[in-house]
DRENDO-1510 file (C-alpha; in Angstrom, 1 decimal, always signed):
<recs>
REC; n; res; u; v; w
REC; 1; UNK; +26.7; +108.8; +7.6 .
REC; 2; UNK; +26.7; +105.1; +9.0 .
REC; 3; UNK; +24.5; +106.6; +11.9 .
REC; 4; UNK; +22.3; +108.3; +10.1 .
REC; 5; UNK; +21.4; +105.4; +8.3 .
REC; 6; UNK; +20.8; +103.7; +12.0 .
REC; 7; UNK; +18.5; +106.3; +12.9 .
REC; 8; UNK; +16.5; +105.9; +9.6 .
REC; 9; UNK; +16.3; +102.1; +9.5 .
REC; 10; UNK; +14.6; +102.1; +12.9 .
REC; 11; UNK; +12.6; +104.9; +12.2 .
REC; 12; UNK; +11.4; +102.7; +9.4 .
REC; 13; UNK; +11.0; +99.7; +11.1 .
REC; 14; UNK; +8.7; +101.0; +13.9 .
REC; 15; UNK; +6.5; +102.9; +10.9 .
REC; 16; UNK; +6.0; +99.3; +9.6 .
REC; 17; UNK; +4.9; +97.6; +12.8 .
REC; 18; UNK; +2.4; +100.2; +12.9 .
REC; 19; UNK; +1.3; +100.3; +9.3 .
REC; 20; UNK; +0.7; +96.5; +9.6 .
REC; 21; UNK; -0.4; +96.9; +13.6 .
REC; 22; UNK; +2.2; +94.5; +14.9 .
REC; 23; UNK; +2.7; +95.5; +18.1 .
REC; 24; UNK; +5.8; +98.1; +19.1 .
REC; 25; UNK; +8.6; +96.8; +20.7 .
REC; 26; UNK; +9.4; +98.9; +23.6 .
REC; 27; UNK; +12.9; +100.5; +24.1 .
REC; 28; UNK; +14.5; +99.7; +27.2 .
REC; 29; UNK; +14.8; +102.5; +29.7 .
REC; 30; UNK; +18.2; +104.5; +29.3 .
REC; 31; UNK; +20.8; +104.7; +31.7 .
REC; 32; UNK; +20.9; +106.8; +35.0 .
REC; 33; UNK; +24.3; +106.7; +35.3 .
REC; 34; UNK; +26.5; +109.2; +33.6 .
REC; 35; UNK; +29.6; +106.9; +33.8 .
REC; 36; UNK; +28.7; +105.0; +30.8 .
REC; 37; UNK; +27.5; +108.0; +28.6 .
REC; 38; UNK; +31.1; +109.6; +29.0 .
REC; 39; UNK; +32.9; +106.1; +27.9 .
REC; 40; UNK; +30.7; +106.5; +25.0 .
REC; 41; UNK; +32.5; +110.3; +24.6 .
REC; 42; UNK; +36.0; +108.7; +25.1 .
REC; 43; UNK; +35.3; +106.2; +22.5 .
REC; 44; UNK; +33.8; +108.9; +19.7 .
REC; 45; UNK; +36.8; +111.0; +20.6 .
REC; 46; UNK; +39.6; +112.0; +18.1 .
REC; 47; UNK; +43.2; +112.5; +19.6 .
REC; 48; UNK; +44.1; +116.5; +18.7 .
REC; 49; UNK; +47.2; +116.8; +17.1 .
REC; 50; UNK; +50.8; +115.5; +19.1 .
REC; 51; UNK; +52.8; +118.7; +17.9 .
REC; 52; UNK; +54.3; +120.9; +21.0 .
REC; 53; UNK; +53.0; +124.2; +19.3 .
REC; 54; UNK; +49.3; +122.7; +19.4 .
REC; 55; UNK; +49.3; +121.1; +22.4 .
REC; 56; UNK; +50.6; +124.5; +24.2 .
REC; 57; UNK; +47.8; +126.5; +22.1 .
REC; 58; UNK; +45.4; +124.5; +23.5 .
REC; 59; UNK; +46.2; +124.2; +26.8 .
REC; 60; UNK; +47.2; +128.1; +27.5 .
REC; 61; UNK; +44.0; +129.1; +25.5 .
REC; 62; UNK; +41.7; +126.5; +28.1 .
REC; 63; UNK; +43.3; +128.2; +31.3 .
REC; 64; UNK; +42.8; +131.5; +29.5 .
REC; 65; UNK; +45.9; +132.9; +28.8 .
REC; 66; UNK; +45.6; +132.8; +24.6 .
REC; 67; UNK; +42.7; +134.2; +23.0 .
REC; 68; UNK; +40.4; +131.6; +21.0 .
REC; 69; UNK; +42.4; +130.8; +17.4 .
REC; 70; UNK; +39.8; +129.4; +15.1 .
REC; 71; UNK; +41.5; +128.6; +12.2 .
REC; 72; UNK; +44.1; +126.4; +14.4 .
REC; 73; UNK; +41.6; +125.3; +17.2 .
REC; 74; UNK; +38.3; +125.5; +15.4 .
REC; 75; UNK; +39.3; +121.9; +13.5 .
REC; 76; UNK; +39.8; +120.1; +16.5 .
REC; 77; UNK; +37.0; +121.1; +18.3 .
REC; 78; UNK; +34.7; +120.1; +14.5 .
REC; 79; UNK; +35.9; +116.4; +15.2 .
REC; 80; UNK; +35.8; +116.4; +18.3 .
REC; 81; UNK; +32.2; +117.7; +18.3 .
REC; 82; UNK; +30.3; +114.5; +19.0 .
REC; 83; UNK; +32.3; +113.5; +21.9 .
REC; 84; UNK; +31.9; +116.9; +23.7 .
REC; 85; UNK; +27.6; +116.9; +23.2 .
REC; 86; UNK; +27.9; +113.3; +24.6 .
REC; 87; UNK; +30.1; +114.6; +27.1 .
REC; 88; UNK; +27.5; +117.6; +28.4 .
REC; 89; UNK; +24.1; +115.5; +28.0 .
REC; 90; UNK; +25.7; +113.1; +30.4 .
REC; 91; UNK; +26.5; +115.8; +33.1 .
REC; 92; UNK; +22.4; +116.0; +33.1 .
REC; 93; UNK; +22.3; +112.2; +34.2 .
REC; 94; UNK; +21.3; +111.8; +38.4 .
REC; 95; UNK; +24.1; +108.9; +38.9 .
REC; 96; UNK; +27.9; +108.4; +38.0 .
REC; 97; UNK; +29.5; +105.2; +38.8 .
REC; 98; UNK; +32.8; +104.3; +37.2 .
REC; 99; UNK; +33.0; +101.4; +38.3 .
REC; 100; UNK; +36.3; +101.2; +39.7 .
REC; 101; UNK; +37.5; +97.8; +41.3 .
REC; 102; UNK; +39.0; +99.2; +44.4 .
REC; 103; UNK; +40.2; +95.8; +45.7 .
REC; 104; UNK; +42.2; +95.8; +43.4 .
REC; 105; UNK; +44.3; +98.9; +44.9 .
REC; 106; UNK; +47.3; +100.2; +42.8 .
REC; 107; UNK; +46.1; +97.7; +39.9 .
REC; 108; UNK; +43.1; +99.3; +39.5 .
REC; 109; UNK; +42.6; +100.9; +36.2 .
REC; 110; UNK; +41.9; +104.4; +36.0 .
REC; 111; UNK; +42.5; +104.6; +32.3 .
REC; 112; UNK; +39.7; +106.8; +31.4 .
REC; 113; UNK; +41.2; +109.3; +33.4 .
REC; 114; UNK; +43.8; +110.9; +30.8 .
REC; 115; UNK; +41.2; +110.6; +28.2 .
REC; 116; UNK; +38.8; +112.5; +30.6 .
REC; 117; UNK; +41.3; +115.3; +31.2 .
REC; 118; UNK; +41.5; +115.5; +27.4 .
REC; 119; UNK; +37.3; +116.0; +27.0 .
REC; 120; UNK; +37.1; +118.8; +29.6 .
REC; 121; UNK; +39.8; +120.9; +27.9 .
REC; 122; UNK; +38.0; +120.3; +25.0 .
REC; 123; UNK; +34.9; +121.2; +26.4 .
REC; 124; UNK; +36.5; +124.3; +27.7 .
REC; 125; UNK; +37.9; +125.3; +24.3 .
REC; 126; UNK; +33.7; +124.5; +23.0 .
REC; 127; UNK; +32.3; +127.1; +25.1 .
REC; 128; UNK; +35.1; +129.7; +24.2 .
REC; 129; UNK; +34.6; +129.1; +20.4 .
REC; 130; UNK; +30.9; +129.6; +21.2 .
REC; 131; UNK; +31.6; +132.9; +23.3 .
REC; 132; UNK; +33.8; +134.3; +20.5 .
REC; 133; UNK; +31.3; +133.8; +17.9 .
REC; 134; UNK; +28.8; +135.7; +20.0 .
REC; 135; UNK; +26.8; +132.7; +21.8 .
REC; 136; UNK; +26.8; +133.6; +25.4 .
REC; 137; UNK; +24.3; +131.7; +26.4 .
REC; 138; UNK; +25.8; +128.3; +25.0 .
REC; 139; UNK; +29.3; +129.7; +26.2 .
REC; 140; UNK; +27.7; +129.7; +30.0 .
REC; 141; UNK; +25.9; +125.9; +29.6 .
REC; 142; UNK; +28.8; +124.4; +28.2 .
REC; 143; UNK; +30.9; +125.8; +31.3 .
REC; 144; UNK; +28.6; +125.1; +33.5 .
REC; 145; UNK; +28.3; +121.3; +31.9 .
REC; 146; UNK; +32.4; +121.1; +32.2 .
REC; 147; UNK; +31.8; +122.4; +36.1 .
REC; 148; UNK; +29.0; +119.2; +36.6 .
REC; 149; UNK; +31.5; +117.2; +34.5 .
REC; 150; UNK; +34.6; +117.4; +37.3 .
REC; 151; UNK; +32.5; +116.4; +39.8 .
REC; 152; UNK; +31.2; +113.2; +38.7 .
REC; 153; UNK; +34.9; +112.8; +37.6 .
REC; 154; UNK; +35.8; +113.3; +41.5 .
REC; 155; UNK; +33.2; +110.8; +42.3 .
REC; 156; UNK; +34.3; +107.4; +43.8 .
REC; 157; UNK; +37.9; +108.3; +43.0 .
REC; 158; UNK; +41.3; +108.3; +45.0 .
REC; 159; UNK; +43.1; +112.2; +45.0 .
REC; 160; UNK; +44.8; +111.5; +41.4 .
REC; 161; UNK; +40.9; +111.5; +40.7 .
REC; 162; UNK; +39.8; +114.9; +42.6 .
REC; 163; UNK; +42.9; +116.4; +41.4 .
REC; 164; UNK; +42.6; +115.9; +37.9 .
REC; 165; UNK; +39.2; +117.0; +38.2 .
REC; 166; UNK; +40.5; +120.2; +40.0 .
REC; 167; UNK; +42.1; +121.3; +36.8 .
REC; 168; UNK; +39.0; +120.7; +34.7 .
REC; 169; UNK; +36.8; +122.7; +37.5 .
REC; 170; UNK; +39.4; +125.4; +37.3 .
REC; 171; UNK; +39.4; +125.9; +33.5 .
REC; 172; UNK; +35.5; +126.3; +33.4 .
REC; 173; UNK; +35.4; +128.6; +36.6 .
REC; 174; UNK; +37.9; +130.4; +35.1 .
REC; 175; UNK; +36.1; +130.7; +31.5 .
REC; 176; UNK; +32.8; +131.9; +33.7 .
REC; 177; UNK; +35.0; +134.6; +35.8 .
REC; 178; UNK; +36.6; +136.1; +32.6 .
REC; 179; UNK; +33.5; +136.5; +30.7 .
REC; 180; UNK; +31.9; +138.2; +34.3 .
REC; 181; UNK; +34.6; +140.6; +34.5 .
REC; 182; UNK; +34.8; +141.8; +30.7 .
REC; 183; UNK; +30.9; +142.2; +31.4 .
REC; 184; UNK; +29.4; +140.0; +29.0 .
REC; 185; UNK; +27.0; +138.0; +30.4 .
REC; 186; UNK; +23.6; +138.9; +30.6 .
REC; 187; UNK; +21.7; +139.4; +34.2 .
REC; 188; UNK; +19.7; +135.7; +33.7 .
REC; 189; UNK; +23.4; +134.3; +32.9 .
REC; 190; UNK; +25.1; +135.6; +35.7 .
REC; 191; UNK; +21.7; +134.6; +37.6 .
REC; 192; UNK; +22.4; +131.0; +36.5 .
REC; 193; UNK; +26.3; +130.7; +37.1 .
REC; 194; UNK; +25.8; +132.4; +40.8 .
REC; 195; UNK; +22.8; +130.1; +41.3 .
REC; 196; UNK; +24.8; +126.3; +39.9 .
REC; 197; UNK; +28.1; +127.9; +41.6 .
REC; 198; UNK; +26.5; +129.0; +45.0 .
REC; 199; UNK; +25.3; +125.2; +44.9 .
REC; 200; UNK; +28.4; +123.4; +45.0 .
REC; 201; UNK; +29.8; +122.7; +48.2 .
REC; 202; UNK; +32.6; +125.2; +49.1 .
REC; 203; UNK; +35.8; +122.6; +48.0 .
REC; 204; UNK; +33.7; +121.2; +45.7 .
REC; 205; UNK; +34.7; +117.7; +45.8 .
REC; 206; UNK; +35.0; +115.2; +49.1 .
REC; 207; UNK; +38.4; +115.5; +50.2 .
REC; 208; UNK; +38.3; +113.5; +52.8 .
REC; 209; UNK; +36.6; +109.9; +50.2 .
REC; 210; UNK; +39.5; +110.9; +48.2 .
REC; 211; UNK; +41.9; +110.4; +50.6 .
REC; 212; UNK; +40.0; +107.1; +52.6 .
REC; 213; UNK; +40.6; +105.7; +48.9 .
REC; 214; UNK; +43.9; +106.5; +48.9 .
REC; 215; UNK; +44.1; +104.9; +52.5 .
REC; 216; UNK; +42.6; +102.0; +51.3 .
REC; 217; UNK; +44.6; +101.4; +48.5 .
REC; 218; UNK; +47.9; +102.2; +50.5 .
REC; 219; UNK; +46.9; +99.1; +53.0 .
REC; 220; UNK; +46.1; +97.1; +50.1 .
REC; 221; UNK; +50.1; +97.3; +48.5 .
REC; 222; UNK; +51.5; +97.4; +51.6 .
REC; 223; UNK; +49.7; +93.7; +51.7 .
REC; 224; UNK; +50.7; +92.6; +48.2 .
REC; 225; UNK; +54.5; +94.2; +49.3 .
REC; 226; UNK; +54.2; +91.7; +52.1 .
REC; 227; UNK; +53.1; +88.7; +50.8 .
REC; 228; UNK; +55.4; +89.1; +47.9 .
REC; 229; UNK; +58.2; +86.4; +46.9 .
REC; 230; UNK; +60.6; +89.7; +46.5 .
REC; 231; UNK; +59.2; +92.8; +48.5 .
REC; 232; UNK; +61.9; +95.2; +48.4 .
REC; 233; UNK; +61.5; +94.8; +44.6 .
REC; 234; UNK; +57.7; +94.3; +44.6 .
REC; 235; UNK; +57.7; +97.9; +46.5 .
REC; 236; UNK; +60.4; +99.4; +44.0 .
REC; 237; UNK; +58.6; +97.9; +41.2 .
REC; 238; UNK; +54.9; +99.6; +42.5 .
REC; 239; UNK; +56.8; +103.6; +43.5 .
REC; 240; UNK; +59.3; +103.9; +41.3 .
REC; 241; UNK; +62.3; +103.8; +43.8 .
REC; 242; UNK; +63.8; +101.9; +45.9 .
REC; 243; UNK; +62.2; +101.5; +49.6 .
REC; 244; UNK; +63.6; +103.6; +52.2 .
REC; 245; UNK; +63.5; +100.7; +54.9 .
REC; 246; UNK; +63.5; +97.2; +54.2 .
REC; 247; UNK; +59.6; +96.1; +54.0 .
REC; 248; UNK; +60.3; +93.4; +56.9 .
REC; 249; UNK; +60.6; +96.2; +59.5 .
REC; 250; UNK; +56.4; +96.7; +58.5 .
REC; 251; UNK; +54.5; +95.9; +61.7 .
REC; 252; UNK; +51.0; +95.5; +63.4 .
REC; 253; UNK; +51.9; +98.8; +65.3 .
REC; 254; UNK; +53.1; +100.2; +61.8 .
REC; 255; UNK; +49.8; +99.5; +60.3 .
REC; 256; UNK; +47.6; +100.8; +63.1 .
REC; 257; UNK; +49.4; +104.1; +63.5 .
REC; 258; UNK; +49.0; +104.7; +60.1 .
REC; 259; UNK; +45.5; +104.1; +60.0 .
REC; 260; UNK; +44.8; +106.8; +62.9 .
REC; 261; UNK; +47.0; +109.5; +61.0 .
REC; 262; UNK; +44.6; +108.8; +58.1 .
REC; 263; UNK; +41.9; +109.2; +59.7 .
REC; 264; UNK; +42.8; +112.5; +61.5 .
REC; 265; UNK; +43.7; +113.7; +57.6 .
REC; 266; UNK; +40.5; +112.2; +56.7 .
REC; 267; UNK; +38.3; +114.2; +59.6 .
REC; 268; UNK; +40.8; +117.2; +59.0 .
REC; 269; UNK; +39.6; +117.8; +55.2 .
REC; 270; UNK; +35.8; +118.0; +56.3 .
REC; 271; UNK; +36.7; +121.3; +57.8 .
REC; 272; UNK; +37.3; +125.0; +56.2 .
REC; 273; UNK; +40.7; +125.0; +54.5 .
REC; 274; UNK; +42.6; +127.6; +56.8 .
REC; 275; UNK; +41.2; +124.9; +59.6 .
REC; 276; UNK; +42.3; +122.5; +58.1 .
REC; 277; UNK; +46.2; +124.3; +58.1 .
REC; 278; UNK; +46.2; +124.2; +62.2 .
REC; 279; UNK; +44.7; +120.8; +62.2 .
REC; 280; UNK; +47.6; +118.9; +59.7 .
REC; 281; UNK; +49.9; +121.3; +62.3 .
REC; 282; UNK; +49.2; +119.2; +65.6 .
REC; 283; UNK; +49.1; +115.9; +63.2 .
REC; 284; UNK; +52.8; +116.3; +61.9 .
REC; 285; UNK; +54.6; +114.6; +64.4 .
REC; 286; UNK; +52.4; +111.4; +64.4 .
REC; 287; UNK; +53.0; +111.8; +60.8 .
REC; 288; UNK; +57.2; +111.7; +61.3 .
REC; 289; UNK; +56.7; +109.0; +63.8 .
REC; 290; UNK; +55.4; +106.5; +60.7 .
REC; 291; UNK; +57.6; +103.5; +59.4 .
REC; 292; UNK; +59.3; +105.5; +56.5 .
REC; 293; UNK; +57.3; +103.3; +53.8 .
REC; 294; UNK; +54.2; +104.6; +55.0 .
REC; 295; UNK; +55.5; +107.9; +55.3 .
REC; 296; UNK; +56.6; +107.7; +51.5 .
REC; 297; UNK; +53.5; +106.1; +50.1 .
REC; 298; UNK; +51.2; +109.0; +51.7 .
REC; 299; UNK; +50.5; +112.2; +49.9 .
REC; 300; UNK; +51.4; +115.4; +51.5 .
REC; 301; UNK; +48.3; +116.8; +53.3 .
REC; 302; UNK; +49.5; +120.3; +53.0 .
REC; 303; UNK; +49.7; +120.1; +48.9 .
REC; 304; UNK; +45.9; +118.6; +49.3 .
REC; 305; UNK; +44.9; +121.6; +50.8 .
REC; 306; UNK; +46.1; +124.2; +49.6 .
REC; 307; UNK; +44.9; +122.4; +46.6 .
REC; 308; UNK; +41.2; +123.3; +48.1 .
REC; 309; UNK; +42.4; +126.1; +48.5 .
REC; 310; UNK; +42.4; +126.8; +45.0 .
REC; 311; UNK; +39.1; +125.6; +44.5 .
REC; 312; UNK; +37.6; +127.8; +47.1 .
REC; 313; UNK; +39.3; +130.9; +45.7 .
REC; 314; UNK; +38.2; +130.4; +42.4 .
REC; 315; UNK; +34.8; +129.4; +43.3 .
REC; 316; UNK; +34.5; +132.4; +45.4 .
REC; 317; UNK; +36.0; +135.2; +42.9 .
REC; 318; UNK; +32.9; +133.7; +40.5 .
REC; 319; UNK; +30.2; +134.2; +42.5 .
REC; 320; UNK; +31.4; +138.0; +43.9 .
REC; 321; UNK; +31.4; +138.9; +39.8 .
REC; 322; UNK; +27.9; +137.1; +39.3 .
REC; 323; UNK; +26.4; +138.9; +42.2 .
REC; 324; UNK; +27.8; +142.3; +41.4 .
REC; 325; UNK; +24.7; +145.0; +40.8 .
</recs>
């Protein structure tokens, strides 16, 4: 109600400043960058209910294995409404920068990142109340909004980034491919979906930024482990478990062969997953060769592809039901 008010109370000040022909104050331009839209969704957003049997409900019925429940879904999604419009007018914005401080490294925050998670399922769960109450149409843009949606997530991010956006690229894809194969959506919606889907690059997201990030951020602890009064703890304290080699054994040598093997990961993710596979093959035992903090501190290359992997089935399966005759 408060906004409404807002809305009306400028609405009647610019109807006086013409009525008396004082001049109209102009509105400064809006943003380009879709960043600051979606922290305006995170902040209108209403947490859905903490029981187990809800949460499950939710997350089974966004990856599509429980059919759309309205009377126990159908609330959430009400209060949750204004977030989730925010949310998919944002996707149409040209830019998205979060604005993460990278030199940070490990202290970076990436707090809107659980929170995002949160607004794509939800925006999932949108366009399947909208498909079970006969709006196709709106069913397909809001998928397709939750598909522009995990990329800008992706953007400028370190793999806990791509991957989280994975899982919100998957739900929507996976929305898109179920309504193809029951045979629901009309020829200019399957036109659409083949057209926005045939558009995206074939992993979707840059692989290889994600994991320069998470090279950069690596060097950056390994610095602060260093230059710490305590590093053994500093580097227990930062992973969770002990180290597996005391941090003074870390060397100029250390740091500079663990720089190439990230680099070969790097140049290895540009390429088609199942080239990627016989690539990460010849880099294993430069890999084994790394002081065993590096070695525990890097992700595994093999679970980041066959992530892609993922991501190119998916996309793939979509666009064979959207081109069907």
């Amino acid at each position: 109600m408060a906004k409404k008010f807002g809305a009306i109370f400028i609405m009647l000040g610019l109807l006086v400043c013409r009525v008396h022909g004082m001049p109209v104050p102009n509105l400064p331009p809006e943003t380009r960058n879709a960043a600051l839209r979606y922290w305006l969704a995170f902040a209108e957003m209403q947490d859905p209910p903490a029981d187990k049997e809800t949460s499950d409900l939710l997350e089974k019925t966004a990856a599509g294995e429980a059919s759309w429940d309205e009377a126990k879904l159908g609330p959430i999604l009400d209060k949750n409404e204004v977030a989730i419009q925010i949310m998919q007018r944002a996707t149409k914005l040209p830019d998205c920068d979060w604005g993460v401080e990278y030199s940070r490294g490990a202290a970076a925050s990436i707090a809107y990142v659980p929170r995002a998670r949160v607004l794509a399922r939800l925006n999932t769960l949108y366009g399947l109340r909208l498909a079970a109450k006969g709006d196709v149409h709106g069913a397909v843009d809001t998928w397709l909004d939750g598909v522009r949606f995990s990329q800008d997530l992706a953007k400028g991010g370190t793999l806990i980034f791509a991957l989280v956006a994975k899982t919100a690229l998957l739900s929507n894809l996976n929305a898109l491919t179920q309504a193809a194969e029951k045979g629901t959506l009309p020829a200019a919606d399957k036109a659409k979906v083949s057209a926005a889907v045939g558009a995206l690059p074939e992993t979707v997201f840059d692989w290889s930024q994600a994991l320069f990030l998470e090279q950069y951020g690596i060097e950056i602890a390994i610095e602060e482990i260093k230059e710490s009064a305590n590093p053994s703890d500093h580097y227990q304290q930062l992973m969770g478990r002990p180290a597996p080699v005391s941090p003074a054994t870390l060397s100029a040598p250390d740091a500079a062969a663990f720089t190439k093997v990230m680099s070969a990961a790097e140049q290895a993710m540009w390429l088609p997953p199942d080239k990627t596979d016989a690539r990460l093959k010849t880099l294993q035992p430069a890999l084994d060769a790394l002081n065993p903090i590096y070695r525990q501190m890097i992700p595994s290359f093999t679970k980041v592809n066959d992530t892609r992997k993922r991501v190119v089935a998916a996309r793939e399966k979509l666009l064979q039901m959207t081109n069907k005759d």
